[in-house]
ZAMARGU-4260 file (C-alpha; in steps of 0.2 Angstrom, whole numbers, plus 5000, padded with zeros to 4 digits):
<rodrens>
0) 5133/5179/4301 | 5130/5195/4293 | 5112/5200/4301 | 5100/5211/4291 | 5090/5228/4295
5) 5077/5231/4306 | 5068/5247/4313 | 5059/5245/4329 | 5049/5254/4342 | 5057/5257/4357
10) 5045/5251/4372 | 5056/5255/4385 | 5072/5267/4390 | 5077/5269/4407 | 5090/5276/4416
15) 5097/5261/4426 | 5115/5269/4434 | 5129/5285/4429 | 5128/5287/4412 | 5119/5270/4409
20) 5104/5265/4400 | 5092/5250/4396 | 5083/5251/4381 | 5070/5236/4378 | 5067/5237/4357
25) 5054/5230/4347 | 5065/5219/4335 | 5054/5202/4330 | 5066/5196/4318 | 5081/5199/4328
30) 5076/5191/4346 | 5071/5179/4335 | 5086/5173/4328 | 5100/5180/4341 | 5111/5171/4352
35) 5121/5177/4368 | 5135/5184/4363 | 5129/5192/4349 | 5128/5208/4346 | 5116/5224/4335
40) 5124/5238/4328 | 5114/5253/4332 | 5112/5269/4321 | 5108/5284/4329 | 5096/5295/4325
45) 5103/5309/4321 | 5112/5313/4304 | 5130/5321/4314 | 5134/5302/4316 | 5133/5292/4302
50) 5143/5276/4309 | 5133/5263/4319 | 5137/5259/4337 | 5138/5241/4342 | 5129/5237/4356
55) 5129/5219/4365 | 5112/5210/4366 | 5106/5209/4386 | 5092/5197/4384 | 5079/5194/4371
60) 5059/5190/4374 | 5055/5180/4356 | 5037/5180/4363 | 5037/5198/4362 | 5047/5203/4347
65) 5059/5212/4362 | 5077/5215/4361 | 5085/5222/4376 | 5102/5234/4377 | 5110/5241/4390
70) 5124/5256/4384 | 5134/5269/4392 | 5137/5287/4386 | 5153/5286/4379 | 5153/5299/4366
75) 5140/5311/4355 | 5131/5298/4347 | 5128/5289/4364 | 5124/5304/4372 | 5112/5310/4356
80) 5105/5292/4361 | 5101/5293/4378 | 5087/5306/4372 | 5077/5294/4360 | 5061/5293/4368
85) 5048/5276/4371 | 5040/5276/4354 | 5053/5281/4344 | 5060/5271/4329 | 5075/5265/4331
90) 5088/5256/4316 | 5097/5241/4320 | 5108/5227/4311 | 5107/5211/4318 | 5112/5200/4327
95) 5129/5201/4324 | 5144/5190/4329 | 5149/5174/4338 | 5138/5168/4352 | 5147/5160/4368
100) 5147/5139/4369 | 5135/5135/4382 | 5138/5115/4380 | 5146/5113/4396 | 5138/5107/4413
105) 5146/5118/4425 | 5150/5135/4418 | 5153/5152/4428 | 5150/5170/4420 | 5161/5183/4427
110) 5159/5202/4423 | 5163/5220/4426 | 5156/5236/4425 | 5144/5239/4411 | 5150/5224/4402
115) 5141/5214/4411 | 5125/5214/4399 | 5130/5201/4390 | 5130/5188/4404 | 5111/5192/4408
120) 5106/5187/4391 | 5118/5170/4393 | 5111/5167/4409 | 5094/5170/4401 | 5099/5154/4388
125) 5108/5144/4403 | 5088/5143/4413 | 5079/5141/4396 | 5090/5126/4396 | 5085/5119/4411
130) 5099/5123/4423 | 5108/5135/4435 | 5119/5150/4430 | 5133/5154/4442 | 5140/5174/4440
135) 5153/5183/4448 | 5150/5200/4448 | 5161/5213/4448 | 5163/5231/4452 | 5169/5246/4462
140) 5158/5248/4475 | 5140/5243/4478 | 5132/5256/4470 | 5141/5251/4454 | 5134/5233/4453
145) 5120/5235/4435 | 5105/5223/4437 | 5109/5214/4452 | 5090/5211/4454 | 5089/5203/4435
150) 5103/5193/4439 | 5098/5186/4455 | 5083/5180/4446 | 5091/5168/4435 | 5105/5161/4447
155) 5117/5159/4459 | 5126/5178/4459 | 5143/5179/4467 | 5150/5197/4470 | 5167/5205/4474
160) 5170/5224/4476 | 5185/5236/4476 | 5182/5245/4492 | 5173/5231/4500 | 5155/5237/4501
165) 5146/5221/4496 | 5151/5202/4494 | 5171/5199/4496 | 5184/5213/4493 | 5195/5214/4479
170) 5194/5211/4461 | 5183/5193/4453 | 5199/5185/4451 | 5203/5186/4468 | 5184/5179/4472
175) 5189/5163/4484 | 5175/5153/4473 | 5189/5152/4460 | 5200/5141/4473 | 5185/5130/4480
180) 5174/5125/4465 | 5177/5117/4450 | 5172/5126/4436 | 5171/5117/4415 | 5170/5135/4407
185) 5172/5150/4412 | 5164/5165/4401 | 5170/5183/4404 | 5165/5201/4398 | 5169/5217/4406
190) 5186/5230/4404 | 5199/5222/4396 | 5210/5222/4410 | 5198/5212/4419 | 5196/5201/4405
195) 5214/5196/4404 | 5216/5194/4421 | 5201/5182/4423 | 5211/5173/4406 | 5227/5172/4415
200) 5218/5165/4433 | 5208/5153/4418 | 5223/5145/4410 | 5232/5142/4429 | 5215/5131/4433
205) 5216/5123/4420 | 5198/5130/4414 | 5194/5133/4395 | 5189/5152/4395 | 5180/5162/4383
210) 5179/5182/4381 | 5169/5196/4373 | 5180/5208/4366 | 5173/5226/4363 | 5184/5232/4352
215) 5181/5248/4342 | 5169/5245/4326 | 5164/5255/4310 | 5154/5241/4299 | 5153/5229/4310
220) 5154/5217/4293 | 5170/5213/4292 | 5174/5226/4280 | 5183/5240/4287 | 5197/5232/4297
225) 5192/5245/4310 | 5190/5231/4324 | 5207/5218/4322 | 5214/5208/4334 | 5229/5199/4336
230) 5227/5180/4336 | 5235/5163/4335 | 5227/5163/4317 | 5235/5182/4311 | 5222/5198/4314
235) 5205/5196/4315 | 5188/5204/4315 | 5181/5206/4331 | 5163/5210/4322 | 5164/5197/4311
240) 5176/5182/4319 | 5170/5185/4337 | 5165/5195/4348 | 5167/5180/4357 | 5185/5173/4356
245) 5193/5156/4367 | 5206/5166/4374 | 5220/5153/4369 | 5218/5161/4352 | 5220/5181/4360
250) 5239/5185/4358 | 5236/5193/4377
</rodrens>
């Protein structure tokens, strides 16, 4: 899907963790036609950075007409972003990308860090569904755990921390939910460390396992081969053939 342009007003931009922002955006078309897992690529306003950043779609309100993000200052452009202010204009392309398969009964969502917006916005379509999200949340310590609140709302949350501070200590895959429960799907988003790990702990259950790479992007298209990875199938773009990926096709 190659999404189309639309400029919105920007409702609401709050500061929500270090260096991290949630940004609610007046996009009809958009939350109209995206799924979880997809993704818009955002341009900034400011004509230093010409390239658009892709940013991973945390939850939608169709209703509304409101796309939600949440980014981190990673660079110039984020940073130049975090000063756009509520009722400022703001381009996007989108939605972008692959969405996660849902189609299962029993599916757990495991994140890190601030890559965890993408789960709220699955767990968003997992209610509207009629059913239960499960997450497993995790991060360094407490204070680094985005949204817990929003989460909570929709599901059953589950949290491990490094040092820890809240739920069970050690990393998700280490999360003794893995070894008691029966899970059909597992989906994951976070670091890429994590990510593989979660893949690795997947394939030993037995689970099927997708993953949301973020991968660095230009065009976000297909275009400019900025954002290939290594698959089963030969290199493919992660704006185009995922984000979201089974990991049996990663070569991890």
């Amino acid at each position: 899907m190659s999404g189309f342009v639309e400029k919105g007003i920007i409702r609401v931009h709050n500061h929500v963790g270090p260096d991290i922002w949630l940004m609610q955006i007046e996009l009809p078309r958009i939350a109209k036609e995206a799924k979880p897992g997809q993704f818009v690529h955002v341009k900034v306003n400011d004509p230093r950075y010409i390239l658009r950043r892709p940013i991973s779609i945390a939850g939608t309100d169709a209703g509304r007409g409101i796309v939600e993000i949440i980014y981190r200052i990673v660079g110039k452009g984020t940073e130049a972003m975090s000063h756009l202010k509520v009722g400022d204009t703001l381009d996007c392309l989108g939605p972008l990308g692959t969405s996660f398969d849902m189609d299962k009964d029993h599916i757990v969502g495991i994140g890190g860090g601030v890559g965890i917006a993408p789960l709220l916005y699955f767990g968003q379509e997992i209610v509207r569904m009629g059913a239960k999200p499960t997450f497993l949340l995790g991060a360094r310590s407490e204070s680094d755990l985005l949204e817990l609140e929003e989460f909570c709302k929709l599901g059953r949350v589950l949290i491990t921390t490094e040092d820890g501070s809240a739920g069970e200590q050690g990393f998700v895959t280490n999360h003794s939910i893995l070894q008691h429960e029966r899970f059909d799907q597992i989906s994951t988003c976070g670091p890429n460390p994590m990510m593989k790990a979660v893949a690795r702990v997947a394939t030993e259950l037995g689970v099927r396992c997708e993953a949301s790479l973020e991968n660095m992007m230009a065009c976000g298209v297909g275009a400019c081969l900025c954002c290939v990875e290594k698959t089963t199938e030969g290199n493919l773009c992660v704006c185009k053939e995922g984000p979201i990926f089974d990991v049996k096709r990663l070569l991890w």
